[in-house]
C-alpha positions in Angstrom: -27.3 12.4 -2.6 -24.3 14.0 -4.2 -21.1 12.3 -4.0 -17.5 13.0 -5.3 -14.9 11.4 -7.0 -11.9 12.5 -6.4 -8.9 10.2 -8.6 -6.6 10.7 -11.3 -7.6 7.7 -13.7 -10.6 8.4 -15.5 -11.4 4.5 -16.0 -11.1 4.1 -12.0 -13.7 6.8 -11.6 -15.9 5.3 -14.1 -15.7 1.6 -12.6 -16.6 3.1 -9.1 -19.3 5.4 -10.5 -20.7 1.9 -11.7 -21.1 0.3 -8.6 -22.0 3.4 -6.7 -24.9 3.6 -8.7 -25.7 0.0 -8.0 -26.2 0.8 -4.1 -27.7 4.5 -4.7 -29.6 4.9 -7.8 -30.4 8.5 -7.3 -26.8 9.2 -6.6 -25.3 12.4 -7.9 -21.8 11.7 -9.1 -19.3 14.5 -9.7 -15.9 13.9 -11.2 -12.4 15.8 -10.4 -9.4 14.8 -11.2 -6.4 16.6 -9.2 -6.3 17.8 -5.6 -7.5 21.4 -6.6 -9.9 20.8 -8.4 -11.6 18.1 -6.0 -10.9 20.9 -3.2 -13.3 23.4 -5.2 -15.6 21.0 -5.8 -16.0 20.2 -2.5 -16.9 23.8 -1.7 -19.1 24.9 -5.0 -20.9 22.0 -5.8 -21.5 21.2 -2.0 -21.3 17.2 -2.0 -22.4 15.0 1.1 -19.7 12.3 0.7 -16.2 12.2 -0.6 -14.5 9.4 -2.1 -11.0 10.5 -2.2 -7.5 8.6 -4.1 -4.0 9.1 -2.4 -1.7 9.8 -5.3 -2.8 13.2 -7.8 -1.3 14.6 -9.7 -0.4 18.0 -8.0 -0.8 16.8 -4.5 -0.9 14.0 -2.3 -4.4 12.8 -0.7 -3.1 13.8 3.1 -3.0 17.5 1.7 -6.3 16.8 0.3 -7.6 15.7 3.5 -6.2 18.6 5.4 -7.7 20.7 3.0 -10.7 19.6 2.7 -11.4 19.4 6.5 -10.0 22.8 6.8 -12.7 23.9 4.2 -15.9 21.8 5.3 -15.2 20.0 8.3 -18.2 18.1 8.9 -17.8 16.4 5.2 -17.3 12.9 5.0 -14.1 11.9 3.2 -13.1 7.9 2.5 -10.1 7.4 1.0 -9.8 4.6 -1.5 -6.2 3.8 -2.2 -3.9 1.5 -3.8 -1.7 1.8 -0.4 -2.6 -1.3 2.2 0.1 -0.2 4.9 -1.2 0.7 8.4 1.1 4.0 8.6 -0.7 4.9 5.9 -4.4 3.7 6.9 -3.4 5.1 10.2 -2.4 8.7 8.9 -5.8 9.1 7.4 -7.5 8.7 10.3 -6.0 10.9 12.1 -6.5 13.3 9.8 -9.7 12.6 10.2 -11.0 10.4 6.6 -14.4 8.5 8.1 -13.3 5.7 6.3 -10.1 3.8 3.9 -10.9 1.1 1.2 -8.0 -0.3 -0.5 -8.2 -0.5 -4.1 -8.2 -4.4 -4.3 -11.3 -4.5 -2.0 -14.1 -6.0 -3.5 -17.2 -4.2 -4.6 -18.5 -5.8 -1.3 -16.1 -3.9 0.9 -17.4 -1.0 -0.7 -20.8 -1.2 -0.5 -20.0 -1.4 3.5 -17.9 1.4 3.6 -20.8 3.5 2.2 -23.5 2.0 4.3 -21.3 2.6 7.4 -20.6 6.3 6.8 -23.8 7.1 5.6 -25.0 5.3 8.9 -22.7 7.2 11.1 -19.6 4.7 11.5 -16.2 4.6 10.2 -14.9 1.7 7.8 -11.7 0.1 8.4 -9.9 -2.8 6.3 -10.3 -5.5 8.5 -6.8 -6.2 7.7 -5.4 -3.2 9.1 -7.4 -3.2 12.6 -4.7 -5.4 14.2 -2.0 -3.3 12.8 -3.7 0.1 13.6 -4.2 -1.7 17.5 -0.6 -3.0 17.8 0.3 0.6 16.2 -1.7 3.0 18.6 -0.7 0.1 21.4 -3.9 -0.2 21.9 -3.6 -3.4 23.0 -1.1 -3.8 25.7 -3.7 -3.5 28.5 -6.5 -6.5 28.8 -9.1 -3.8 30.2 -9.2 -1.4 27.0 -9.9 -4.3 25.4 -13.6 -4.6 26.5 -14.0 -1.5 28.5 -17.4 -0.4 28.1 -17.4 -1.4 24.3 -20.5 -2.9 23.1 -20.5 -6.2 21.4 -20.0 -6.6 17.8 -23.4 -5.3 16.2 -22.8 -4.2 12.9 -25.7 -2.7 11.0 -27.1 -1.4 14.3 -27.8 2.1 15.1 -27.1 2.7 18.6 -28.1 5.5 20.7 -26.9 7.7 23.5 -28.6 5.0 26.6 -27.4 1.9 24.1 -23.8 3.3 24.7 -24.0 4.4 28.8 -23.3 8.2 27.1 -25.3 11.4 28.6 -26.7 13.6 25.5 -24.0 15.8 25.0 -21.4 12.8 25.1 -23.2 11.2 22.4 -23.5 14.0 20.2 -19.9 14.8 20.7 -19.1 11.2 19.6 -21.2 11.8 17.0 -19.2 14.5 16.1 -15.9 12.5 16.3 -17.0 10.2 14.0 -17.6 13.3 11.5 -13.9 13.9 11.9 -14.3 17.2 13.6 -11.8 18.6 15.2 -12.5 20.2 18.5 -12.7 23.4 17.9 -15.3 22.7 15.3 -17.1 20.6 17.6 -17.3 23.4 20.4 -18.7 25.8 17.2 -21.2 22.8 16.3 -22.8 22.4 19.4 -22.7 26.0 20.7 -19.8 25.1 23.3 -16.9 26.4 24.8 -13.4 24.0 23.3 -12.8 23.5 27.8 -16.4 21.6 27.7 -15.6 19.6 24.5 -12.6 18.8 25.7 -14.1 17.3 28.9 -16.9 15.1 26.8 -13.9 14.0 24.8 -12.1 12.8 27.7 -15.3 11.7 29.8 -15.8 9.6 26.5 -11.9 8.0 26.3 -12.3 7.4 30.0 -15.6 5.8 29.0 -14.3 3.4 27.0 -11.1 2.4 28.6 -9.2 4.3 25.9 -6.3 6.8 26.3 -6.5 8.7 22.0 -9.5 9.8 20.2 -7.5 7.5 17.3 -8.0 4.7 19.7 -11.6 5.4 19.7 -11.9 5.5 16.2 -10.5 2.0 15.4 -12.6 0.9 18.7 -15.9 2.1 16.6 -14.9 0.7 13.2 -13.6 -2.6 15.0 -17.3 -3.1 16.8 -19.1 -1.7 13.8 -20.8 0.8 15.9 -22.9 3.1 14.0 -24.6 6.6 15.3 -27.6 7.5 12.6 -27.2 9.6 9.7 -25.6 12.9 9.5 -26.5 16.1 7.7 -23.6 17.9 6.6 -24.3 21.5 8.1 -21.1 22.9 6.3 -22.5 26.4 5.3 -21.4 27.3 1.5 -19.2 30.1 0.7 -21.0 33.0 1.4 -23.9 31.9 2.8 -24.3 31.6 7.2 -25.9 28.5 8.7 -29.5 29.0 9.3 -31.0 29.6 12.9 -30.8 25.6 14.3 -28.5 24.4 11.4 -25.2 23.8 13.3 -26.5 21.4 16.2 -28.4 18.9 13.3 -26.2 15.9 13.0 -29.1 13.4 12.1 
């Protein structure tokens, strides 16, 4: 597994390398210290996860998330930041980051974030659930509350029958979770946007839910995981093999 650091203080970098390599042995760490250059490494050096700081040098992280989903939208991004405030937890996911760790997190926190991702979740401070609920009002009606929600089950993988989803829904969940947007959801799953659109709303209706942020903090609330995904991003130059774009685990 290849992952990137992407933050500004080399002794920050160095301290998270640490414990990364205390959960993944095998891991692949790559270093980049400014926006650009974690932007082209994202793209040449082909990483499966991003680990991604909010204030560089020549950018801030939001344009780094836009950019980076712009250039490989199925790659996971988490943002680990210094900022705790649910505007700014909140922007990031709906920009799409799979994930948000504040900097005074233990290495605890951490060690969940990565599990969750890699397991097909998204991590949340469990601070900032509340907010992000009071936020999204999210929580103004008793019924989204439950909906058809499963219990919390965190660590569990659950499946398309486990959630009450048809196939597609699920893999467009799936997808969700990635931080695709739709239009690279529809290109994914050999769709047109209309269709994708309709799973997306089948699923919000699904759930009681009315935002695909909604269904975001819903997931990272419950601690509902999907199964691994393969980043199927192709590399600059090089078109997705026959079967590659519908893999997401």
């Amino acid at each position: 597994m290849r992952v990137l650091l992407v933050d500004d203080h080399e002794l920050f970098r160095a301290g998270l390398a640490l414990l990364m390599k205390e959960l993944l042995p095998d891991v692949e760490l790559i270093h980049a210290s400014t926006l650009s250059q974690g932007v082209n490494l994202a793209m040449t050096e082909q990483p499966d996860i991003v680990f991604l700081d909010l204030e560089l040098p020549d950018g801030h992280g939001f344009d780094a998330l836009v950019q980076l989903k712009a250039a490989r939208p199925a790659l996971p991004v988490v943002v680990i930041s210094a900022d705790e405030s649910v505007e700014t937890v909140g922007r990031c996911i709906e920009l799409h980051a799979m994930g948000y760790v504040p900097k005074s997190s233990s290495p605890e926190t951490l060690h969940a974030a990565i599990r969750a991702v890699l397991s097909g979740g998204v991590f949340l401070p469990a601070a900032s659930i509340g907010g992000l609920r009071r936020m999204i009002d999210a929580d103004d009606a008793p019924a989204r509350e439950s909906g058809h929600a499963p219990p919390n089950a965190h660590g569990e993988i659950w499946d398309a029958p486990g959630l009450g989803l048809t196939p597609r829904e699920f893999e467009t969940l799936a997808w969700i979770v990635r931080g695709l947007p739709s239009k690279a959801i529809a290109s994914k799953m050999g769709l047109e946007d209309v269709t994708v659109r309709k799973h997306i709303s089948h699923l919000l209706a699904h759930f009681t839910l009315r935002r695909r942020t909604e269904l975001i903090v819903m997931l990272a609330d419950k601690g509902i995981t999907l199964g691994s995904l393969t980043v199927s991003d192709p590399s600059p130059g090089r078109k997705p093999a026959a079967g590659e774009r519908r893999r997401i685990g």
